[in-house]
N, C-alpha and C positions, 0 to 999 in steps of 0.2 A: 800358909807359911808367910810369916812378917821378913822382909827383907828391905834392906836399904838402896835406892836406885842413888846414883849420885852421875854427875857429867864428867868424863874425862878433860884434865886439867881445869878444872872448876874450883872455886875455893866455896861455892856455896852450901849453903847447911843439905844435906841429905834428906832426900823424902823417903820418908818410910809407906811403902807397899803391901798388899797382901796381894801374895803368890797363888793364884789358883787354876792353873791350866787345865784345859777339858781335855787334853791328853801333851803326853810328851814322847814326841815321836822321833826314835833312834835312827841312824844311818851308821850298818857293819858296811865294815872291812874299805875306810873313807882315806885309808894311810898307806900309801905307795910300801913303809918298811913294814909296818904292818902287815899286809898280804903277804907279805913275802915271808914273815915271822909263824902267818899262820898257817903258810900252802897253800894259798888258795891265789888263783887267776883275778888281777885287779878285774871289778865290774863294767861293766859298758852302761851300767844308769847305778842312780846310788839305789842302795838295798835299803828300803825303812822296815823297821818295826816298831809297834806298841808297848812304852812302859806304863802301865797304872796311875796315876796320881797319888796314889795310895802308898808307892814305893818311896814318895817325899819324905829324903830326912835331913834337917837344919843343920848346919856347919857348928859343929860342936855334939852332934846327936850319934846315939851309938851303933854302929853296923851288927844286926845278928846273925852271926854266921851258923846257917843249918849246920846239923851233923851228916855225916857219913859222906861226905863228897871228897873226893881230892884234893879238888879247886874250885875255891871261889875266889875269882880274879877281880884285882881292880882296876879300872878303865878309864885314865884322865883325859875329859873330854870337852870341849868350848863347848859352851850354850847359848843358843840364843834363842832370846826371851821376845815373842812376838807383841807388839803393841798397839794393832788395831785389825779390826775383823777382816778377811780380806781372800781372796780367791785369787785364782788364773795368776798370779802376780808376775809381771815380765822381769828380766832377768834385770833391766835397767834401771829398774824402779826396786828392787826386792829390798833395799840396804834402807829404805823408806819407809817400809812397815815393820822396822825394829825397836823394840824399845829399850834393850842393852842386852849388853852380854856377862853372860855368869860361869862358876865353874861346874862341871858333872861329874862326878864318879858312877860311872855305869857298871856298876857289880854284877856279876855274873856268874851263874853256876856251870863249868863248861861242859861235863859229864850229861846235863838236862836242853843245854842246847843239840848235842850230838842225838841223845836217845828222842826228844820231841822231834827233829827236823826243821821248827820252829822255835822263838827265842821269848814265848812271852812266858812260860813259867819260870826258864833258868835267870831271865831278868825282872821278873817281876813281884821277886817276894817284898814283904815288908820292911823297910829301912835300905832297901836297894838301888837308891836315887839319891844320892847326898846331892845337894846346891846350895851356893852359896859362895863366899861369905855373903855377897852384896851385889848388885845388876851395875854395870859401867853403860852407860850411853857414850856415842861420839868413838867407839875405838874404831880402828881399820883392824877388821880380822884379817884380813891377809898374810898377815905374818907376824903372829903372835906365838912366843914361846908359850910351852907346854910340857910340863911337869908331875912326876908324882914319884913321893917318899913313902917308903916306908921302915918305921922304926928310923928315921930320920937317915938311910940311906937310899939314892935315887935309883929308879929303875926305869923312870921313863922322861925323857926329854930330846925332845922335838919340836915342830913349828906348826901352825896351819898353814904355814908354806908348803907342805909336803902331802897336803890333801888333793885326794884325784878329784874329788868336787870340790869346788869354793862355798861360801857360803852364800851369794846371790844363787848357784847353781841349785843347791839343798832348795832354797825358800821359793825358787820358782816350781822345782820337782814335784816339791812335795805341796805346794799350792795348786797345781794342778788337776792331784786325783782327792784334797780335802779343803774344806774349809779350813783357815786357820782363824783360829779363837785369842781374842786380846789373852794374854798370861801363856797360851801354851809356849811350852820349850823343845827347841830342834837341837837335841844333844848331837853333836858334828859328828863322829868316831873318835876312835883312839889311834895312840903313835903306836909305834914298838914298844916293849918291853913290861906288856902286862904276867904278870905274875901273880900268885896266891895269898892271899890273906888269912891267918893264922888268928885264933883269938888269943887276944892281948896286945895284938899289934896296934900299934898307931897309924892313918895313914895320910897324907895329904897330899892334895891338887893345887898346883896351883901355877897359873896362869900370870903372864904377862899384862899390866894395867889394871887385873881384876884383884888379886891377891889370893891367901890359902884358905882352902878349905879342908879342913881338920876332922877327924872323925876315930874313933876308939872303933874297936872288935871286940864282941864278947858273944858267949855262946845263944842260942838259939833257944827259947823254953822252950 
């Protein structure tokens, strides 16, 4: 996936990237209102899971929503996009091996998270990874709004203020039990107020310094 890296408050021309992480690796239930939204007891380490590469779809590409589910909810989430090979990372040093940050919609089927027990089928069909528009270098995640429309009304807006790990916290975690690969992306969690996506919906993420990322619903062949 081509994406444009650019430096915050930079007036310089944008490089354009190819996106190709050797995986991108999830953290539930990462939002103090969130846990509480979804009943479950904030974690004492953050919880990762596995989304595909394959789930990659470009800001402006279409979400296909399977049949027969309930809900397949949308999940606005900070990314960050790792920028050099890198293990054990200390927690001092973690903001060091970033190459910027982007936005995630971590779609999810909630019925197939409940019946697996685990989250890599209900998150990992095809078109189930929106990113984008473009990677920011230079932000301070620590407190970055966070957003998501649908049909141009919000349902979710919050901060990374409100995360029970930061994201030095994520990068040293999750550096400890894998390698992390220049491209791959540590989708942060989501806030409060995920909800369902309907085909024909419109939906968008979007983030504080990074901008929206945009995405149609349409049915599943």
């Amino acid at each position: 996936m081509k994406l444009s890296l650019v430096r915050a408050g930079s007036t310089a021309a944008p490089e354009e990237i190819d996106l190709i992480p050797s995986k991108i690796i999830g953290i539930g239930v990462n939002y103090r209102a969130h846990a509480v939204e979804m009943g479950k007891t904030p974690p004492s380490e953050p919880l990762m899971f596995l989304k595909p590469p394959s789930a990659m779809l470009p800001h402006g590409g279409v979400i296909r929503r399977p049949a027969g589910f309930p809900r397949v909810d949308h999940e606005a989430e900070l990314g960050v996009v790792i920028g050099q090979r890198c293990a054990r990372v200390s927690r001092d040093r973690a903001l060091d091996v970033v190459l910027g940050y982007t936005c995630v919609n971590d779609v999810s089927v909630r019925e197939l998270q409940q019946r697996d027990g685990q989250w890599a089928r209900a998150k990992g069909f095809d078109t189930f990874c929106p990113i984008g528009p473009r990677i920011v270098a230079g932000l301070d995640p620590s407190n970055l709004r966070v957003q998501a429309r649908v049909n141009g009304v919000t349902r979710q807006d919050s901060s990374t203020a409100d995360m029970i790990f930061d994201v030095p916290a994520l990068i040293e975690f999750c550096s400890t039990y894998m390698t992390l690969e220049r491209g791959d992306v540590i989708s942060t969690g989501t806030p409060a107020g995920v909800g369902d996506l309907a085909v024909g919906d419109v939906v968008e993420i979007e983030i504080e310094g990074i901008g929206v990322l945009r995405n149609e619903v349409a049915a599943r062949d």
